[in-house]
C-alpha positions as CSV (number, residue, x, y, z in Angstrom):
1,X,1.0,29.2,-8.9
2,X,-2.7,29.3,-7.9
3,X,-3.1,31.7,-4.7
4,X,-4.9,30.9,-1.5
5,X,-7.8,33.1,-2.5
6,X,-7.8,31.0,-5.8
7,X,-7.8,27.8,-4.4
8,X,-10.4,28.8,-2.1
9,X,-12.8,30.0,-5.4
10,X,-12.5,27.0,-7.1
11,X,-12.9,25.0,-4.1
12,X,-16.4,26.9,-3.8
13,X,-17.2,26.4,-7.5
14,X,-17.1,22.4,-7.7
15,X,-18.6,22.2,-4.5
16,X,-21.9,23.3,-6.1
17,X,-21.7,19.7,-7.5
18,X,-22.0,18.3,-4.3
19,X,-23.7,20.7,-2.5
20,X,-26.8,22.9,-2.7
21,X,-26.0,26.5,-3.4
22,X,-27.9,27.6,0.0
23,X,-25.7,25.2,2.1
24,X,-22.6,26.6,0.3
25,X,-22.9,30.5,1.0
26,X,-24.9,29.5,4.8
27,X,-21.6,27.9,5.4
28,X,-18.8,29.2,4.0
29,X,-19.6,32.4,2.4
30,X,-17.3,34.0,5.7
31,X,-14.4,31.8,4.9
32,X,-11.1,33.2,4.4
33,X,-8.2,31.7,2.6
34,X,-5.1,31.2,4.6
35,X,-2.3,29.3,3.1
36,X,-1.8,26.1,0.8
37,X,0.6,23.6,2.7
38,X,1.7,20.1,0.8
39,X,-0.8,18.5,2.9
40,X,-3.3,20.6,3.0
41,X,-5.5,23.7,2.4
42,X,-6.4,25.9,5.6
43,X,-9.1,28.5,6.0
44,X,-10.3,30.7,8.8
45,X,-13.9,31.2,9.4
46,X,-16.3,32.0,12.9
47,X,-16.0,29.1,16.0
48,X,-20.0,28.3,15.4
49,X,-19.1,27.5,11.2
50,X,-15.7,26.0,12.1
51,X,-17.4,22.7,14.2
52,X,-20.1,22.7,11.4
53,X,-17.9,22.4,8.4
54,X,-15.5,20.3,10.3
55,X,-18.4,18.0,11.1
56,X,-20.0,17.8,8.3
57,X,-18.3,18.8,5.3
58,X,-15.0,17.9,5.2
59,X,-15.1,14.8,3.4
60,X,-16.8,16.3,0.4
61,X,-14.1,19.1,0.8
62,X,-11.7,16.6,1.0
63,X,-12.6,15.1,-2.5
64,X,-12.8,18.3,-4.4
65,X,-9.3,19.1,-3.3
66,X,-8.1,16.0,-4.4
67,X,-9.9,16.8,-8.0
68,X,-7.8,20.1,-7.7
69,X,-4.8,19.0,-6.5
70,X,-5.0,15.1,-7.7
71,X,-3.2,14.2,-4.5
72,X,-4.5,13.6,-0.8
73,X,-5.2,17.0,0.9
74,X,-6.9,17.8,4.2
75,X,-9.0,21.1,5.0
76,X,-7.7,22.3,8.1
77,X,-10.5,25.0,9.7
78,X,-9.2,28.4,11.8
79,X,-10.6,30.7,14.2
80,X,-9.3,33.9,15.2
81,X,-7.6,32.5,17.8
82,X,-5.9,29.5,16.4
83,X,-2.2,29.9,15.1
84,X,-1.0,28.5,12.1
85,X,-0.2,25.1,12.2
86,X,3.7,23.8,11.5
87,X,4.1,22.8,7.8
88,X,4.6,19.0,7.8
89,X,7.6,17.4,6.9
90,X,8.8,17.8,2.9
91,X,8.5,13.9,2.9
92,X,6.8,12.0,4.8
93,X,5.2,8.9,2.9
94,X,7.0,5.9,2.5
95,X,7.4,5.6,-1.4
96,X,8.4,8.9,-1.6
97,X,11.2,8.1,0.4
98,X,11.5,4.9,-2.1
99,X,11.5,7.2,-4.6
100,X,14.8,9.0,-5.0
101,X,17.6,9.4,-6.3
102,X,19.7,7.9,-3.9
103,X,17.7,4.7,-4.7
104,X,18.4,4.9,-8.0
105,X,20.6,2.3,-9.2
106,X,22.8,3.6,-11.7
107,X,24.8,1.9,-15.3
108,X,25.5,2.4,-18.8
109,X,21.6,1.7,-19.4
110,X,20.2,4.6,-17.8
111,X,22.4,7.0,-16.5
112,X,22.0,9.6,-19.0
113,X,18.1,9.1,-17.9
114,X,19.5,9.8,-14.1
115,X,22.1,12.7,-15.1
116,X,19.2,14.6,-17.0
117,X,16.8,14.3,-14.7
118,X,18.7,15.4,-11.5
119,X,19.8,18.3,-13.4
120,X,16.1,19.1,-13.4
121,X,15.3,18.5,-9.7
122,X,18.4,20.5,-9.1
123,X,17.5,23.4,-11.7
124,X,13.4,23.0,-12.7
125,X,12.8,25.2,-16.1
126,X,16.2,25.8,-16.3
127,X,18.0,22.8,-17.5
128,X,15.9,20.7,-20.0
129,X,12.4,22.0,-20.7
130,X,10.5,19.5,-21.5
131,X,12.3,16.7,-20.4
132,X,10.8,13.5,-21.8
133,X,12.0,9.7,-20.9
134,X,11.1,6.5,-22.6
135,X,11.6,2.9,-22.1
136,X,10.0,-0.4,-21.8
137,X,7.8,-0.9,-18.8
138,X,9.5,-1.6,-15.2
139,X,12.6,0.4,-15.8
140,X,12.9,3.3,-14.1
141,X,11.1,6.2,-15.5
142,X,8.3,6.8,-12.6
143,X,10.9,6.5,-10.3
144,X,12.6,8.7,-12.1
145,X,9.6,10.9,-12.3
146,X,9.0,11.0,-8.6
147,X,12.4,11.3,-7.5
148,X,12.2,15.0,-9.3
149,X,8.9,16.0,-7.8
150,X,10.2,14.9,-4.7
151,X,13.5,16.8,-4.7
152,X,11.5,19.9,-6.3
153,X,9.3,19.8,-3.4
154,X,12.2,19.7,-0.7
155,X,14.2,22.3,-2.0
156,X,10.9,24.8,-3.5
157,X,8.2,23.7,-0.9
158,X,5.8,26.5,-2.1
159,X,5.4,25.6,-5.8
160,X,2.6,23.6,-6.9
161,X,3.9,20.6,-8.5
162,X,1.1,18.2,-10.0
163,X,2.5,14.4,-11.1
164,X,-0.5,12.3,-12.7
165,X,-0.7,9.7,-16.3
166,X,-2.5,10.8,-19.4
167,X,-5.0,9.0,-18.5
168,X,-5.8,11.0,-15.4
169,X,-5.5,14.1,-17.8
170,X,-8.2,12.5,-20.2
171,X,-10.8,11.0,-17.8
172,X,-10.7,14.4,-15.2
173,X,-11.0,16.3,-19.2
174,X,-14.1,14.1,-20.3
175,X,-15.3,15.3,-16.5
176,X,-14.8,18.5,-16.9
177,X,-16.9,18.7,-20.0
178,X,-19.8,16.1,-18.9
179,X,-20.5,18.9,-16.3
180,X,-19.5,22.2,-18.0
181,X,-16.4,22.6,-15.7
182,X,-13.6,23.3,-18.6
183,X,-12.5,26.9,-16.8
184,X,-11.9,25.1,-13.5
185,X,-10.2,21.8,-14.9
186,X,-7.6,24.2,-17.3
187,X,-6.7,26.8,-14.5
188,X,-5.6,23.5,-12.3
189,X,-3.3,22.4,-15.0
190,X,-2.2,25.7,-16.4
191,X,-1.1,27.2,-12.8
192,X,1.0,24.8,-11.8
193,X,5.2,25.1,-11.5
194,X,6.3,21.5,-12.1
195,X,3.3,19.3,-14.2
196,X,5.0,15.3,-14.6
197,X,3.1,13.0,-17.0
198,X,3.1,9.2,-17.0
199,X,2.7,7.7,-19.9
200,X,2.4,10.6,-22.6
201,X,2.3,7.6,-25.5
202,X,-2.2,7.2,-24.3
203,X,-2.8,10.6,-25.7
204,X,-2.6,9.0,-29.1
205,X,-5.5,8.5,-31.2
206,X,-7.5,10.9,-28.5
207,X,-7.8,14.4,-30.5
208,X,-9.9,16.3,-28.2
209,X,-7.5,15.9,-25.1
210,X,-4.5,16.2,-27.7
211,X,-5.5,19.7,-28.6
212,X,-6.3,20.6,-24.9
213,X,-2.8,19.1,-24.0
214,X,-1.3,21.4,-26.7
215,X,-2.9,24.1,-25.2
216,X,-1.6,23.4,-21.3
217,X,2.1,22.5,-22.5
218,X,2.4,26.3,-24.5
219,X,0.5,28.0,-21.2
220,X,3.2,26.5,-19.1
221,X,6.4,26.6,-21.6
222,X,5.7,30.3,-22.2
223,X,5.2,30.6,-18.4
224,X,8.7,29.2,-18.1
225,X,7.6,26.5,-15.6
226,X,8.9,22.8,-15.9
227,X,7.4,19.7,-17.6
228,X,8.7,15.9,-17.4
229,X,6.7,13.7,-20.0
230,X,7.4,9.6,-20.1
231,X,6.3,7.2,-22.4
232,X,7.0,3.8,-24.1
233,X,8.8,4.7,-26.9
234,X,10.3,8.3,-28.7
235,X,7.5,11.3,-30.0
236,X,8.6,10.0,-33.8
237,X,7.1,6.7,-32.8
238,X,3.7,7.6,-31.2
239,X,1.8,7.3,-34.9
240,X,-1.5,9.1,-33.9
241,X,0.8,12.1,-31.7
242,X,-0.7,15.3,-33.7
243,X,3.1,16.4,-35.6
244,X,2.4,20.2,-33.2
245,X,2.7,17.8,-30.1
246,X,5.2,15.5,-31.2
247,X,7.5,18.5,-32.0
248,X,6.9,20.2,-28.3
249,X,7.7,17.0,-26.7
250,X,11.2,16.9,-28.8
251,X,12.3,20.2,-28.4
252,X,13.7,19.3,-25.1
253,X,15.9,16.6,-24.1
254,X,15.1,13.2,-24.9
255,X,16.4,10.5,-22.8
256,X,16.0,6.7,-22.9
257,X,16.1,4.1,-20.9
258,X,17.4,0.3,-21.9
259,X,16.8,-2.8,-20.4
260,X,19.5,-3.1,-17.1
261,X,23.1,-4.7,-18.0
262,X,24.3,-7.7,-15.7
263,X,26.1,-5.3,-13.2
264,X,23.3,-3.1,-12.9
265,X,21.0,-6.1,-12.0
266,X,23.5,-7.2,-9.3
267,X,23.1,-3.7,-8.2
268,X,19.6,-3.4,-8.4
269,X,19.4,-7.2,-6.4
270,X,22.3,-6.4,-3.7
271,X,20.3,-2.8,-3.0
272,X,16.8,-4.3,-2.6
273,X,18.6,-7.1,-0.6
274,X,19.2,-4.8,1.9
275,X,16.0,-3.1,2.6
276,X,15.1,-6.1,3.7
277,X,18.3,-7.1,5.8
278,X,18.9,-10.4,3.5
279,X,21.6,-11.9,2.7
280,X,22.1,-13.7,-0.3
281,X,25.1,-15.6,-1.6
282,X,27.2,-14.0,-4.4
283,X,26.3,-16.8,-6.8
284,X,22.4,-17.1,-5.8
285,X,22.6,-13.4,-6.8
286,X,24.7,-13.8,-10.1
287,X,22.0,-16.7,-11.2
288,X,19.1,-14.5,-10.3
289,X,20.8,-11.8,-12.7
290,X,21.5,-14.3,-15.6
291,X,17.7,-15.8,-15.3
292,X,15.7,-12.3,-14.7
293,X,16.8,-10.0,-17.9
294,X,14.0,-8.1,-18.4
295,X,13.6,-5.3,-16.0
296,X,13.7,-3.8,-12.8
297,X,10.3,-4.9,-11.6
298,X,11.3,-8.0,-12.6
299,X,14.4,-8.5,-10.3
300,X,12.1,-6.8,-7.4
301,X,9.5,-9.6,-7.1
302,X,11.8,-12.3,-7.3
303,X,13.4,-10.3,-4.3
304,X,9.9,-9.9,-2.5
305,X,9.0,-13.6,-3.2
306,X,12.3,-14.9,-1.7
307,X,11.6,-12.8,1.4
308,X,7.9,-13.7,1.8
309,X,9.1,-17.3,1.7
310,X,11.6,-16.5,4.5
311,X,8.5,-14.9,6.5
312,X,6.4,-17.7,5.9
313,X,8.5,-21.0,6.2
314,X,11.7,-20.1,7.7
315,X,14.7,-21.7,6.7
316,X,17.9,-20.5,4.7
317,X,17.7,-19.4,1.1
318,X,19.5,-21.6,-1.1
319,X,18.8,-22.7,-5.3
320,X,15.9,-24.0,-4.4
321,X,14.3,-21.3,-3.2
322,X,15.7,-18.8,-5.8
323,X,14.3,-21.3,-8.9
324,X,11.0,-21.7,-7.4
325,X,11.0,-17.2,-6.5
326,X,11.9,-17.1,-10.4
327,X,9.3,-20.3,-11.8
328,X,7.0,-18.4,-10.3
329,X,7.4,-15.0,-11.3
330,X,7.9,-16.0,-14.7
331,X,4.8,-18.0,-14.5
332,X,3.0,-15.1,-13.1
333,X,3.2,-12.8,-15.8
334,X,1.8,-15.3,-18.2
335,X,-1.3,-14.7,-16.6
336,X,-4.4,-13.3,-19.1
337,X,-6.6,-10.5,-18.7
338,X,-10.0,-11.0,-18.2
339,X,-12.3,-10.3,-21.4
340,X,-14.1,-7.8,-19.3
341,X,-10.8,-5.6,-19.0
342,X,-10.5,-5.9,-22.6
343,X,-14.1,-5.0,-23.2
344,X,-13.5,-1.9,-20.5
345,X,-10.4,-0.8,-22.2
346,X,-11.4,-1.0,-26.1
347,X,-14.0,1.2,-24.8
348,X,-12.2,3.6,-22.9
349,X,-9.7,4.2,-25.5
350,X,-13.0,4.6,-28.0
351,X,-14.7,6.6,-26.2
352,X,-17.7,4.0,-26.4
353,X,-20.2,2.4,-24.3
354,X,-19.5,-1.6,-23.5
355,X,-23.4,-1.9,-24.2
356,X,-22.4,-0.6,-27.6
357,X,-19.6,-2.5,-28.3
358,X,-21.1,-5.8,-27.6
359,X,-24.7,-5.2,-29.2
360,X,-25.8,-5.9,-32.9
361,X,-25.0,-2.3,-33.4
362,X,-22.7,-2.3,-37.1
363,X,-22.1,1.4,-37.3
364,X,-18.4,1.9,-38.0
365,X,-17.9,3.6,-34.4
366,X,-19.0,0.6,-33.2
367,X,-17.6,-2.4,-35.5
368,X,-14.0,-0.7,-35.8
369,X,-13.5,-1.2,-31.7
370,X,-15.3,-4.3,-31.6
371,X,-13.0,-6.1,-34.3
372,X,-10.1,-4.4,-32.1
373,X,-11.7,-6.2,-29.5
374,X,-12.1,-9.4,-31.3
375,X,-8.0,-9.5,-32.3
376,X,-7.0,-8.4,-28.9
377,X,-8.8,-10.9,-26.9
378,X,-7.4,-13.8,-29.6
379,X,-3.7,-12.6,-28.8
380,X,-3.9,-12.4,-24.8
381,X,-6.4,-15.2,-24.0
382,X,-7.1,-18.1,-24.4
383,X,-10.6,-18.0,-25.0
384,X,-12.1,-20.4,-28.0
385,X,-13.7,-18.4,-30.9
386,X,-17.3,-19.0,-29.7
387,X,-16.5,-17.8,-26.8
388,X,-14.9,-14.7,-28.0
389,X,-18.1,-14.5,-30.1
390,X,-20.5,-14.2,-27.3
391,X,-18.5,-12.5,-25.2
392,X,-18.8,-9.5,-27.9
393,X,-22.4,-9.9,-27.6
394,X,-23.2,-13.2,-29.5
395,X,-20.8,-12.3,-32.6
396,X,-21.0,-15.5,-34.7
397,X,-17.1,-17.3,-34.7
398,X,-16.8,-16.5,-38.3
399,X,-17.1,-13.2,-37.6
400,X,-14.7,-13.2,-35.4
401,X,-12.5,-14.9,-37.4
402,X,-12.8,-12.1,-40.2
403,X,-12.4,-9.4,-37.3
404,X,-9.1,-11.0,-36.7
405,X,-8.0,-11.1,-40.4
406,X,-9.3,-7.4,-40.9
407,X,-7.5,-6.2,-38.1
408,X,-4.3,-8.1,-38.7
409,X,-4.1,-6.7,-42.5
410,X,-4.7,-3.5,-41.8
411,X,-2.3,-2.3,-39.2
412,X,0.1,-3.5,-41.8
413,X,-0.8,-0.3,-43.6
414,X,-2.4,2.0,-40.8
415,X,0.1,2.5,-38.5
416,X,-2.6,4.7,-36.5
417,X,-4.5,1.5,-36.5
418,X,-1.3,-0.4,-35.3
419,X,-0.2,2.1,-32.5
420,X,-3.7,2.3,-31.1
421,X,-3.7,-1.6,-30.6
422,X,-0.3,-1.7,-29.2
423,X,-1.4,0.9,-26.6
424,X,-4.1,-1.1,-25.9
425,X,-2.5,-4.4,-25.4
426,X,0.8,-2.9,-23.5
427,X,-1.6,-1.5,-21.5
428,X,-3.4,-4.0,-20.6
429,X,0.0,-6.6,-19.7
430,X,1.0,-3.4,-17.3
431,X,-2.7,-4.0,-15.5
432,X,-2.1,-7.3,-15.3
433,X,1.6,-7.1,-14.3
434,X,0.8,-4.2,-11.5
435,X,1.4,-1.0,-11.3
436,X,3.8,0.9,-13.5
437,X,7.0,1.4,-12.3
C-alpha cells in the first residue's frame, strides 16, 4: 500500500497538469504528508499556506485524488496546532449499505457466487486468488463485488482497496499515455491491497491495455494481494482474451451466476418490498415472479414502479397496478439506442475518431468499424437504410446493405470479429437499461 509520503508525491506530480510549476513549489513545497483516511488525504503545512490552498486549490486537488484513488476524496489541510481529525465511519453512503451481504438474496442460482465471495471478504488473498464471477447482466455480480470491498474495508480499514470496470482501466491507460503519465497511472494500480474489476470481458480485442493488465495482475498476484474480476461469460469464452490472461483469470476460482429460480425471485420481491414498507399480497407477488424471469434488476423496477405509483396516485395495489408496473418495464427495455451511442461506442472500442468513422475515409481501420457500425445499428434500431447511410457519413444504402452481409458472414468464422460485436451490442442494451448491477 502506497504511503502518505507517496500519495503526497504523486499528488504533486499530476498537479503539474493543472498547475504551473511556480504555483506548485510557492504553495506546497512545505507540505507534509499525514495520513490517508477512506475519505480523505490530510497534510500539514504553515497557517498563511493552509487558507491559501484551502481557498484556492482544493478542487483541483480534489480531482487529482480522485484520478489516484478513482473514488471521492477530500484534502483535509493541518497546522501545527490542529489534531487529527476522527476517521469517519467504515460506511457511510447509502449503496454501500445496499450493498452487502446481508442484502444478498440467496438460492440454488448463486450461492456458490455468495459462499466464494464472503470467503474472500472474510479472508482477502487467502481464500481464492483471483476470484472471478460471471453471469448475464442484472444478477448479482457488482453487488457481489461491493459487498467484498465493503466488508474488506470494515474489518482492514487501512488497506487501499480500488473497485472500478475495464473501462475505467482503459480510458485512465490511454490518459496516462496521451500525457506521458505511465509511472504514476501503474504505481496506483500496482500498490493497492484489494483491486475489483467490473466487467473484465471489455479488455478483449484491446492489446495494449491487455498487456498492461497482464502486467498489474502478476505485480499484485506475486505481491499476494487480492483480485475479484466479473464478466459476462467464462475466460474460455472471451475470444480476443490474450491465452497469458485467460489462464490468470482461471487459475482461481470461477463462479457463476444463473438467472434467479422462482423462490429466489419471491425472495428477492418480499426483501425489496420491505425497504419500502409495502405490502403486497402473496399472489400479486407469485404473478410478478411468474411474469419477470429474467433478472434481479428486473424484479427491482417493477418493485420501484409499483411504489412510485403508490407515491403518485394513492390507492391500494392490486392486478392492475402490478400488469401495468410489468407492461411497462417490459416495454421499457425495448427502448433503442441512439445512433450517436452507437457511433461513440464503435469508436471507443476502435480506438477511432467519429469524424473518421463517418467520413469517405476507406482505409481498413476505418471501413472494418464502420461496417460494425452499419450491422449494429440495423439490429438495435429501427432506422431505414438511408438513414443508416447518412448517419455513417452519407454511406450509399447499398453499402450498407453489403456492410451488413460482410459483417454477418464473417463472425461466422472470426469469432474475434463475433466477440467484439457482442461486447459492443451487450454493452450498449446495459446503457440503455441503466447501470450495471
Amino acid at each position: 500500500m502506497n504511503s502518505p509520503d507517496d500519495i503526497l508525491a504523486s499528488l504533486l506530480t499530476l498537479l503539474e497538469k493543472e498547475l504551473q510549476k511556480f504555483t506548485i513549489d510557492l504553495w506546497f513545497s512545505d507540505a507534509k504528508a499525514v495520513a490517508l483516511r477512506q475519505d480523505c488525504f490530510i497534510i500539514r503545512t504553515s497557517p498563511y499556506k493552509k487558507e491559501v490552498i484551502l481557498a484556492r486549490f482544493r478542487d483541483v486537488c480534489r480531482k487529482v485524488l480522485f484520478q489516484i484513488f478513482s473514488t471521492e476524496m477530500d484534502l483535509v489541510v493541518l497546522t501545527d496546532g490542529d489534531e487529527l481529525p476522527e476517521p469517519a465511519p467504515a460506511v457511510s453512503a447509502p449503496e454501500a449499505m445496499e450493498y452487502t451481504f446481508e442484502n444478498f438474496i440467496v438460492g440454488n442460482s448463486n450461492k456458490f457466487a455468495h459462499a466464494a465471495a464472503y470467503a474472500v471478504a472474510m479472508n482477502p488473498a487467502n481464500s481464492y486468488n483471483p476470484l472471478f464471477i460471471y453471469g448475464g447482466s442484472g444478477l448479482g455480480k457488482t453487488h457481489l463485488m461491493k459487498a467484498i470491498s465493503e466488508t474488506i474495508r470494515s474489518s482492514h480499514p487501512d488497506y487501499h482497496i480500488l473497485y472500478m470496470t475495464s473501462e475505467d482501466f482503459t480510458n485512465e491507460l490511454i490518459e496516462a499515455l496521451k500525457y506521458k503519465s505511465t509511472e504514476e497511472f501503474r504505481s496506483k494500480y500496482r500498490a493497492v491491497d484489494v483491486l475489483l474489476v467490473d466487467d473484465i470481458q471489455f479488455l478483449a480485442g484491446k492489446v495494449q491495455t491487455q498487456e498492461e493488465f497482464f502486467h498489474t495482475f502478476n505485480t499484485l498476484y506475486a505481491a499476494h494481494k487480492q483480485i475479484v474480476l466479473t464478466s459476462d461469460r467464462p475466460p474460455k469464452e472471451i475470444y480476443t482474451l490474450q491465452t497469458r490472461l485467460q489462464t490468470r483469470f482461471e487459475m482461481g476460482l470461477l463462479a457463476d451466476i444463473q438467472p434467479p429460480d422462482f423462490e429466489t425471485r419471491v425472495a428477492i420481491l418480499q426483501k425489496k418490498c420491505e425497504r419500502f414498507r409495502l405490502t403486497l399480497p402473496d399472489h400479486l407477488v407469485s404473478y410478478i415472479a411468474n411474469n419477470a424471469t429474467a433478472n434481479i434488476r428486473q424484479l427491482e423496477g417493477i418493485v420501484n414502479h409499483i411504489h412510485a405509483d403508490l407515491d403518485l396516485t394513492g390507492g391500494e395495489v392490486d392486478m392492475n397496478m402490478v400488469e401495468r408496473a410489468i407492461r411497462d418495464l417490459q416495454m421499457g427495455s425495448g427502448k433503442k439506442p441512439a445512433s450517436e451511442l452507437i457511433i461513440e461506442e464503435v469508436c471507443k472500442y476502435y480506438n477511432i475518431s467519429p469524424d473518421r468513422l463517418c467520413s469517405k475515409n476507406q482505409s481498413q481501420d476505418v471501413v472494418l468499424p464502420r461496417q460494425v457500425a452499419s450491422y449494429i445499428m440495423q439490429q438495435l434500431t429501427d432506422l431505414s437504410l438511408q438513414s443508416i447511410g447518412k448517419e455513417l457519413g452519407g454511406q450509399h444504402h447499398t453499402t450498407i446493405i453489403n456492410s451488413t452481409k460482410k459483417i454477418k458472414n464473417e463472425m461466422r468464422t472470426n469469432p474475434a470479429l463475433a466477440s467484439a460485436v457482442k461486447d459492443l451490442m451487450t454493452n450498449l442494451s446495459e446503457q440503455e437499461d441503466g447501470q450495471s448491477f
